[in-house]
C-alpha positions as CSV (number, residue, x, y, z in Angstrom):
1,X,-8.1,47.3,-12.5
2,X,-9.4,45.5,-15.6
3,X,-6.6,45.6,-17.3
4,X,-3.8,44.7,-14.7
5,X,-6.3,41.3,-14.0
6,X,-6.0,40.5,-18.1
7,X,-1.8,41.2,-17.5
8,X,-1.6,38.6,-14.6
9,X,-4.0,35.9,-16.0
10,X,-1.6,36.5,-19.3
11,X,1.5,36.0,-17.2
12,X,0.5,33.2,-15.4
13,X,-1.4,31.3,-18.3
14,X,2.1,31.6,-20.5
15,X,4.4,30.8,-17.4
16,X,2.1,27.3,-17.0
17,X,1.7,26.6,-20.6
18,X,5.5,26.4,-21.5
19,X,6.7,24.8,-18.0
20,X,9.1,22.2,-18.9
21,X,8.5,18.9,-16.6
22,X,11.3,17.2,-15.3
23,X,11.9,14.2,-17.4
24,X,14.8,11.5,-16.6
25,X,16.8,9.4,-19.6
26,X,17.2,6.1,-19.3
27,X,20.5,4.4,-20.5
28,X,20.3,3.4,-24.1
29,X,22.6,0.5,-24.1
30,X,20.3,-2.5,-24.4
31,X,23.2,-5.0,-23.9
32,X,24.0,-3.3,-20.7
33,X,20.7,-3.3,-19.8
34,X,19.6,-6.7,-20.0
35,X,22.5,-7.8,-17.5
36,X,21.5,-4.8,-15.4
37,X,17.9,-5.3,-15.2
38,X,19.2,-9.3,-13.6
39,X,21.3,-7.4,-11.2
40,X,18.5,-5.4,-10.2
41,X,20.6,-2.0,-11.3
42,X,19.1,0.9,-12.9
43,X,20.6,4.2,-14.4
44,X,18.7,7.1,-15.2
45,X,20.4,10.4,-16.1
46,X,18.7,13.9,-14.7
47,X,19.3,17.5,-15.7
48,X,21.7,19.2,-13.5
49,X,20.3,22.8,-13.7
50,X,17.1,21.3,-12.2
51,X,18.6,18.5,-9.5
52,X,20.9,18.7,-7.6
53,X,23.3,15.3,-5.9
54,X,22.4,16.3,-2.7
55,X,18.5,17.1,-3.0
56,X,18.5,13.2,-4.4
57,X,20.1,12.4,-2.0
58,X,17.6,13.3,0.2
59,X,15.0,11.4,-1.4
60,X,16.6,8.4,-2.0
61,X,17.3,8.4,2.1
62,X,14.1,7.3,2.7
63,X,13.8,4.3,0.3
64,X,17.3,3.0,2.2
65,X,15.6,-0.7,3.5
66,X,14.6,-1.2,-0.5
67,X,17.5,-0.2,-2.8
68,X,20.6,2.1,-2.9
69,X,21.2,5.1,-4.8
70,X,24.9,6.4,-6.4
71,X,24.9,10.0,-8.0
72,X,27.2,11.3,-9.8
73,X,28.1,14.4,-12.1
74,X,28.8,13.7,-15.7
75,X,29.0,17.4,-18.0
76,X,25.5,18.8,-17.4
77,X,23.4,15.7,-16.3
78,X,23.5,13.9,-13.1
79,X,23.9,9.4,-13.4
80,X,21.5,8.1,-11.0
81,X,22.2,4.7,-10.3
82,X,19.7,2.8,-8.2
83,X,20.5,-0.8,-6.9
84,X,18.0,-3.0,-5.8
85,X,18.4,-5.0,-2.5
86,X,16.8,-8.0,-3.2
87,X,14.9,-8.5,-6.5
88,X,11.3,-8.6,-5.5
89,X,7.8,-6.4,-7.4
90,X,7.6,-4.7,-3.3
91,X,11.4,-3.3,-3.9
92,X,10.6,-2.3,-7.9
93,X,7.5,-0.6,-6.9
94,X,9.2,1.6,-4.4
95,X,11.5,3.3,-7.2
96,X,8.1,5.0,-8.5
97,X,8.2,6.5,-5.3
98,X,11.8,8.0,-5.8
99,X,10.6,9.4,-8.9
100,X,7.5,10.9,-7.6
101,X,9.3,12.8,-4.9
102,X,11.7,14.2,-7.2
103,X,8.8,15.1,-8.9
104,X,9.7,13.3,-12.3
105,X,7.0,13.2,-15.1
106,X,8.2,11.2,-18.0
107,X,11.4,9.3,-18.8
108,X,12.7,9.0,-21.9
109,X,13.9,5.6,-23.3
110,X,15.3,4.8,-26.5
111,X,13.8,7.7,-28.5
112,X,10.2,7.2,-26.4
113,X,8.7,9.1,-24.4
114,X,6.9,7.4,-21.1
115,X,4.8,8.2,-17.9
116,X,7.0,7.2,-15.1
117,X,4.6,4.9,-13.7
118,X,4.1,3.2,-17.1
119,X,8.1,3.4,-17.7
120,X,8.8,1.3,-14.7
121,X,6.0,-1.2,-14.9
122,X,7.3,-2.0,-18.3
123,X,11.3,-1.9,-17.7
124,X,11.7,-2.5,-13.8
């Protein structure tokens, strides 16, 4: 009994300890970017063995009064475009809450790693 106790605490400790989190890039064009960000337009890339255009979909259905969201396949990543309706801090705030039901840790910007929080306080 002792020993099949040690095997499942060893499973689960290695299964938790080498868990990838779900990261999203951010577009690394900074020309594109700039006239973006005045648009209010965002695009994040997301790994499509973990997403899927449908499940974001879902999510971004229920942020519908504060921006728009375009998906589309491109090799083995999905482009996640969100559009702002209306440039306003209320609309910008609400993207952390698309990444927080797709259950997105860190983005990656420009060879940096960020929290998403601190990501889209900075860039948004």
């Amino acid at each position: 009994m002792k020993n099949i106790i040690i095997v499942l605490l060893s499973v689960f400790t290695f299964t938790f300890s080498f868990a990838q989190e779900k990261v999203a890039n951010f577009g690394e064009n900074s020309e594109t970017y700039a006239t973006n960000r005045s648009n209010g337009v965002y695009v994040f890339h997301l790994n499509s063995s973990e997403y899927t255009e449908k499940f974001i979909a879902e999510k971004a259905n229920y942020y519908t009064n504060h921006f728009n969201v375009t998906t589309s396949v491109e090799g083995d990543l999905i482009k996640v475009q969100v559009t702002l309706k209306g440039i306003s801090q209320e609309n910008k705030n609400i993207v952390t809450r698309l990444f927080v039901s797709l259950d997105v840790k860190e983005i990656k910007y420009k060879g940096e790693s960020f929290e998403t929080r601190e990501f889209l306080s900075k860039y948004i």
